[in-house]
Structure formats: C-alpha cells, structure tokens
C-alpha positions as CSV (number, residue, x, y, z in Angstrom):
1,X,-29.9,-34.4,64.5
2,X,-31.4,-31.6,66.4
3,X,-31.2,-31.6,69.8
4,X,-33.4,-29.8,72.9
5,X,-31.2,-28.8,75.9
6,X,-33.4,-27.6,78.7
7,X,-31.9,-25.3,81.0
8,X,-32.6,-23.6,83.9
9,X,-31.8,-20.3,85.4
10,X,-31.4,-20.6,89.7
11,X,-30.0,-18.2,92.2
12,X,-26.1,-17.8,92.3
13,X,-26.2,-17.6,96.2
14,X,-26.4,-19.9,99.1
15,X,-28.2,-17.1,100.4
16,X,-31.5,-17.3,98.8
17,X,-34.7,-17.0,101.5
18,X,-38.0,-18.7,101.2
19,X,-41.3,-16.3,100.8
20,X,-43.3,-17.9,104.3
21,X,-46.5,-17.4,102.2
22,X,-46.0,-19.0,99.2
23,X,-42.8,-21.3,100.4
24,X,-40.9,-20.4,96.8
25,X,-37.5,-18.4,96.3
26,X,-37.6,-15.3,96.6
27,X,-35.4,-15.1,93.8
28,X,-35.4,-10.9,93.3
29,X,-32.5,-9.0,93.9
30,X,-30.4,-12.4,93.4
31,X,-27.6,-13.2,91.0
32,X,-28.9,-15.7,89.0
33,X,-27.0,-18.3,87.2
34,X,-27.3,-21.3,84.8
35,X,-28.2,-24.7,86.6
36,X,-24.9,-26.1,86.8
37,X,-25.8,-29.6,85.8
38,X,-27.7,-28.1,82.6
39,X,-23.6,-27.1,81.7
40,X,-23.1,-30.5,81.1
41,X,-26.1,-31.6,79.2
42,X,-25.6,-28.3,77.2
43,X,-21.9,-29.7,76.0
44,X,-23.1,-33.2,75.7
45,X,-25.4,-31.9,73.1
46,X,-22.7,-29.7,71.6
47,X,-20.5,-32.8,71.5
48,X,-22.9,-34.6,69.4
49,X,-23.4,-32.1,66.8
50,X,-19.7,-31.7,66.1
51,X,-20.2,-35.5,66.0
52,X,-23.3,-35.9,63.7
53,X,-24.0,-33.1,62.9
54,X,-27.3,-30.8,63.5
55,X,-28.7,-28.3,65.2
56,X,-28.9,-27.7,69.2
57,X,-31.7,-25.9,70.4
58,X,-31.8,-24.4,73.9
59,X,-35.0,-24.2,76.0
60,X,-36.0,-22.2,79.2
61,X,-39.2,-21.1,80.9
62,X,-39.0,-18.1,83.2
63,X,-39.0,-13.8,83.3
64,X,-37.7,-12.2,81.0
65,X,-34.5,-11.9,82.7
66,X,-33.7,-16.1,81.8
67,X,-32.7,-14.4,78.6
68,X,-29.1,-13.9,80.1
69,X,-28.9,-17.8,80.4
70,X,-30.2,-18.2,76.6
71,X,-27.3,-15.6,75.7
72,X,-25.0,-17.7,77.2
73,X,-25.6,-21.3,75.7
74,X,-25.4,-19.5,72.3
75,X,-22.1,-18.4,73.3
76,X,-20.6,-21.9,73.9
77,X,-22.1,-23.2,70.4
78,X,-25.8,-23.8,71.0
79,X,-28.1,-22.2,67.7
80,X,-31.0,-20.8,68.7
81,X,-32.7,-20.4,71.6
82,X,-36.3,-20.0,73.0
83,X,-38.0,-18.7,75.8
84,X,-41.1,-19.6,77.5
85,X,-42.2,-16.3,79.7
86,X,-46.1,-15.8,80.9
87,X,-47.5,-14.7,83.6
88,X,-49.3,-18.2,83.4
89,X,-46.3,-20.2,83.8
90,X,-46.2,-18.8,87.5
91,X,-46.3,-21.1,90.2
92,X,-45.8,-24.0,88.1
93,X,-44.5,-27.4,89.9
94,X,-42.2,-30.1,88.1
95,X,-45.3,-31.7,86.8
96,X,-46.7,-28.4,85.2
97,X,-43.0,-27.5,84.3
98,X,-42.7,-30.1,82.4
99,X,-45.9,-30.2,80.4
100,X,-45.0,-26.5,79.3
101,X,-41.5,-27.4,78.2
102,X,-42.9,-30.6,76.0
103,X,-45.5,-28.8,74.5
104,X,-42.7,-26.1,73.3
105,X,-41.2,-29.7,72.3
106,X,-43.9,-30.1,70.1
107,X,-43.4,-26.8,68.6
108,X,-40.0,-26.4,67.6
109,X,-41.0,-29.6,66.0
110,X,-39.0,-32.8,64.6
111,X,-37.2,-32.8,68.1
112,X,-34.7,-36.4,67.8
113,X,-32.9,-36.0,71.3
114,X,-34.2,-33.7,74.3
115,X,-31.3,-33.7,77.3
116,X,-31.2,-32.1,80.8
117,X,-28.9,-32.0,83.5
118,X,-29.9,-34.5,86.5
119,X,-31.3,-31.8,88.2
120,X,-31.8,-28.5,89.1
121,X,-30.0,-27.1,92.2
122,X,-32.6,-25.2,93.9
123,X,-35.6,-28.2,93.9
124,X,-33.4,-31.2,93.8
125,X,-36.5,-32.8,92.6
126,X,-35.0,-34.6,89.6
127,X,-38.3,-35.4,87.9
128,X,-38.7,-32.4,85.0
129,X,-36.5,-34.6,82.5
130,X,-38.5,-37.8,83.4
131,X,-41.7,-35.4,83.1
132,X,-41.5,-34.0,79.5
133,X,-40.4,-37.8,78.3
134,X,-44.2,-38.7,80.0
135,X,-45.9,-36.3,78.5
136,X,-44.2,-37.0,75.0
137,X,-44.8,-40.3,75.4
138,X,-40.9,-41.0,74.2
139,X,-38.3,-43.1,75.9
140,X,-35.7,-42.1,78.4
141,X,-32.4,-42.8,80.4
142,X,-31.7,-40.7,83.4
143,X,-28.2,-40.5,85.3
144,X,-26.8,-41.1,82.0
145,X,-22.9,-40.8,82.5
146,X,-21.5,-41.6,78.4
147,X,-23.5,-42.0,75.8
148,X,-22.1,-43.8,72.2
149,X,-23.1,-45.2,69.2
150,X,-25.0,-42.4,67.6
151,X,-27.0,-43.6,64.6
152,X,-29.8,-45.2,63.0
153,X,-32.3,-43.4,64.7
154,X,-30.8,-44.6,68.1
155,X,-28.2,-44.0,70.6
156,X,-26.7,-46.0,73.5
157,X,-25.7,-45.1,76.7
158,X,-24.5,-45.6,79.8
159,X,-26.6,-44.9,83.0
160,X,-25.3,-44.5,86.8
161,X,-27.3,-46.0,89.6
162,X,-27.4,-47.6,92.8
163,X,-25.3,-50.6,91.9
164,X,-23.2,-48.8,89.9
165,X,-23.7,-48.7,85.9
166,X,-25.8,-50.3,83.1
167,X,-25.9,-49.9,79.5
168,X,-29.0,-49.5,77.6
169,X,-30.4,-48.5,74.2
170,X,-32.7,-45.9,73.3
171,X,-34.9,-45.5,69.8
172,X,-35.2,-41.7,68.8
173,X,-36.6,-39.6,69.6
174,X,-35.8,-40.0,73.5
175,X,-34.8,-38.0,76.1
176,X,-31.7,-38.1,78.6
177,X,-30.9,-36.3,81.9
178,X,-26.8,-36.4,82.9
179,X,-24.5,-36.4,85.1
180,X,-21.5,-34.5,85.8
181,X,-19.4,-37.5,85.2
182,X,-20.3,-37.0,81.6
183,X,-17.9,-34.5,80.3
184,X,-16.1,-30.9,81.1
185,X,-18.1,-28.3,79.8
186,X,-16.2,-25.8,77.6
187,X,-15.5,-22.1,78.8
188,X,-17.0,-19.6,76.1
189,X,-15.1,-17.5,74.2
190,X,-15.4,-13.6,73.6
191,X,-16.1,-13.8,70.2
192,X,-18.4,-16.4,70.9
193,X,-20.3,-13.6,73.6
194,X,-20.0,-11.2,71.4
195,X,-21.9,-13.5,68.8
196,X,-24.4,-14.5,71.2
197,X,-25.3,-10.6,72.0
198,X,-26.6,-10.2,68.6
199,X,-28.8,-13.5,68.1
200,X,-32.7,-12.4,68.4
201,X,-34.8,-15.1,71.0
202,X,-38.8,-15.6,70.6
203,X,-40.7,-15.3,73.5
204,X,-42.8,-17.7,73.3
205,X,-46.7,-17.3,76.1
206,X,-48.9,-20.6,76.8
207,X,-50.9,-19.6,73.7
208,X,-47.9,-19.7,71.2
209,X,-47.4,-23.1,72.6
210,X,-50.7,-24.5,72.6
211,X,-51.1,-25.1,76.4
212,X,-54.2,-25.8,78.2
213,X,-54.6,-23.2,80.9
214,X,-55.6,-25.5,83.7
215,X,-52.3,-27.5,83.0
216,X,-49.8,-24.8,83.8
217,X,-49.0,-22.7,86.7
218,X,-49.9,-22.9,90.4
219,X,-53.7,-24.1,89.7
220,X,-52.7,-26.7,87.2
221,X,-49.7,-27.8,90.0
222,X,-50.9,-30.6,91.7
223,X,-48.6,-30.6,94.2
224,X,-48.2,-27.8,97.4
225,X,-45.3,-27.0,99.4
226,X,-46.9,-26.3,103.1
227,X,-43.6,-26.5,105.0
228,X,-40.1,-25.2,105.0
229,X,-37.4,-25.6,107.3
230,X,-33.6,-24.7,106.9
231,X,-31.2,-27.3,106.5
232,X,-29.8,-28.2,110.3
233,X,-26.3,-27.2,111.2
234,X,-23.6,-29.0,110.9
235,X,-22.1,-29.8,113.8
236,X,-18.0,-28.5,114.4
237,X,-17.0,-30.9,116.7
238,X,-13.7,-33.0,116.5
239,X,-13.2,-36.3,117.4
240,X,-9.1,-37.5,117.8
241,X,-9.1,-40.9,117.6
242,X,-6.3,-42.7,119.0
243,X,-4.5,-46.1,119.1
244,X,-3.4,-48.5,117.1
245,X,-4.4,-49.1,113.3
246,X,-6.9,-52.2,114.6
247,X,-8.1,-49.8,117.3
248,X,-8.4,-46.2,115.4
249,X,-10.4,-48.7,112.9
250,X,-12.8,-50.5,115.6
251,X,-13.4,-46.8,116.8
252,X,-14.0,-45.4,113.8
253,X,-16.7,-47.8,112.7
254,X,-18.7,-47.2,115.9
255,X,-19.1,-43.7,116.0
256,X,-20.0,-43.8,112.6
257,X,-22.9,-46.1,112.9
258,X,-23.6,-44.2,116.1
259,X,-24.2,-41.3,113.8
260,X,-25.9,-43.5,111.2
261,X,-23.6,-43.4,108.5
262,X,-23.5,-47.2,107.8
C-alpha cells in the first residue's frame, strides 16, 4: 500500500504576531515545528505499513526550511519525502493549498491512502484534508479516531463527531484526516536521525507538478483575511461557592449559563 502523509510545518511559539498588511504569520525568526496532529496521522500511516506492508510517503509545501520537518518523518520510519517550495505557492489559502498538494498526489502516482492530521494548529481551518479528497475526486472520513479492516482495496474506520462515533467504509484510494485519539506517536530514535540526515528530498515548483498558475497562491486564493484580532483574555477571577451539595450544584449551574456555557 503506499500511503501520502501531509504535514505541515507551524511556528513552535505562542508568540507568533500577525503582519497588519497581509494578516499572515510572520513566521521569520520563529522556531518552527511539525503540526502536532500531523504526528499522529504520520504514525497511523507507519502503523499500517508494518501492518500491510508498503511504502509511506511524506508530503509538505513551504520554504526551503520545511525540509527540517521532512527530515524528521523519515526518522520515525516514513520513506521518502517530498517538498513542494515556489515562490508561487505564496499566499496560498486552504483551497489553493490543497489543489497544490493533490496535484503532487497525482505525481508521486498510484497513491491508495492519503492521511492528515485534523488540522493544523495555526489556521484551525480543518478543510485542507477535505480539499485534496475534492480535487481528487476520491472518498474521505474526517475525525477518524481507529481505523481496521485493511484489505481488498478498502478500509474501515471509525469517525468522531457530534453525537459521538460512527463507523463507515471507505473504497481505495480515499483519504482520512485523524484525531489524536488515534494512537501515540513513537519518539525517533538516533539512529533513525542519523538515517534521516543522509536521505536526498526533491524539490518539487508548480511546474514539476503540473499546476495551473492562476490556481495557486494568493491570486488563485479565493478567500481574504481583512481582519485580525487577538484572542480576548481570560478572565482570573475566582468564584467560592458555598453550601450544601444541592446548593453548590444549583449555584453552579447558574453562573455557568450566565457565562453561556450550557
């Protein structure tokens, strides 16, 4: 089986600031990391090559410096990885993100299972996994939180939502954003660095991958941030609620739908 994990690199820092004329990170000078959810689609996929066996592929699109992020898949067990870097890619929103990644999809080429954490933790959006499945035209589960039965050109799994859980099947190829319920991702080794150090990634530009031009980047992003505001504090104030059990209860209840919890 071989298996796209999409991963992306974000800023390691609660710190990051927003550029007021473009409203994106500013995301020089700052530690960058791999999206933390992507750790978990990256050792679902290793899971089910040590299951099935085949090949995991990881994917990123970024600088140059997203290398780092590549590096450090391979060290955990992924086989190759590939970048997608071009000055073209700039600006790109989730909907032009993920037309770039499906059309590097299309290259790599007999692709049976592409998976991506839920999301990434600097958009929150949630919507490039559910993108590349639109623009391969292939079927998907999102929230997926086990997945089983691995065979016959299908798999089954088992999806978080509101109400709790359901349990579909998918036909391959498909693709599959998770959870963090799904697993514990594996710590990588030295030797495994080491390794990883030594493995040679393409670069892939929007002409390696066959993009059109007015698909990608910020004129082929159909959306526009215009406004940014920090999250509001928090507020530091303690309530001691007193009584008896019926009472603290009763209480309880009503400052919390005074705040609009429930």
């Amino acid at each position: 089986m071989k298996i796209v994990v999409c991963i992306k690199q974000v800023p390691g820092t609660n710190d990051a600031k927003i550029d007021p004329e473009t409203k994106r990170i500013i995301r020089e000078g700052i530690k960058a990391v791999m999206n933390p959810f992507d750790t978990y689609a990256l050792e679902e996929a290793i899971r089910i090559k040590e299951k099935v066996g085949g090949e995991v592929i990881v994917l990123t699109m970024g600088p140059q410096r997203a290398e780092l992020i590549l590096r450090e898949a391979l060290s955990v067990g992924a086989d190759r990885g590939v970048l997608l870097s071009d000055r073209a890619f700039g600006g790109s929103d989730t909907w032009a993100t993920s037309y770039a990644l499906s059309k590097a999809i299309e290259k790599i080429g007999s692709v049976d299972l592409v998976i991506c954490g839920k999301q990434a933790i600097d958009g929150d959006t949630a919507q490039v996994g559910p993108g590349i499945a639109a623009h391969l035209g292939w079927l998907q589960a999102t929230y997926v939180m086990a997945i089983s039965d691995i065979g016959n050109g299908r798999l089954t799994t088992k999806r978080m939502h509101e109400d709790g859980w359901d349990r579909c099947t998918l036909v391959l190829p498909a693709v599959l954003t998770v959870v963090k319920d799904i697993n514990q991702p594996r710590i990588p080794t030295l030797k495994g660095r080491l390794a990883a150090q030594n493995v040679e990634i393409p670069l892939w530009t929007a002409m390696d991958i066959g993009a059109e031009l007015d698909k990608i980047g910020l004129n082929g992003s159909p959306t526009r941030v215009v406004k940014t505001n920090p999250p509001a504090g928090r507020s530091k104030t303690t309530l001691r609620i007193e009584g008896t059990p019926t009472e603290c209860v009763r209480k309880l209840v009503h400052e919390l739908r005074l705040r609009s919890f429930i």
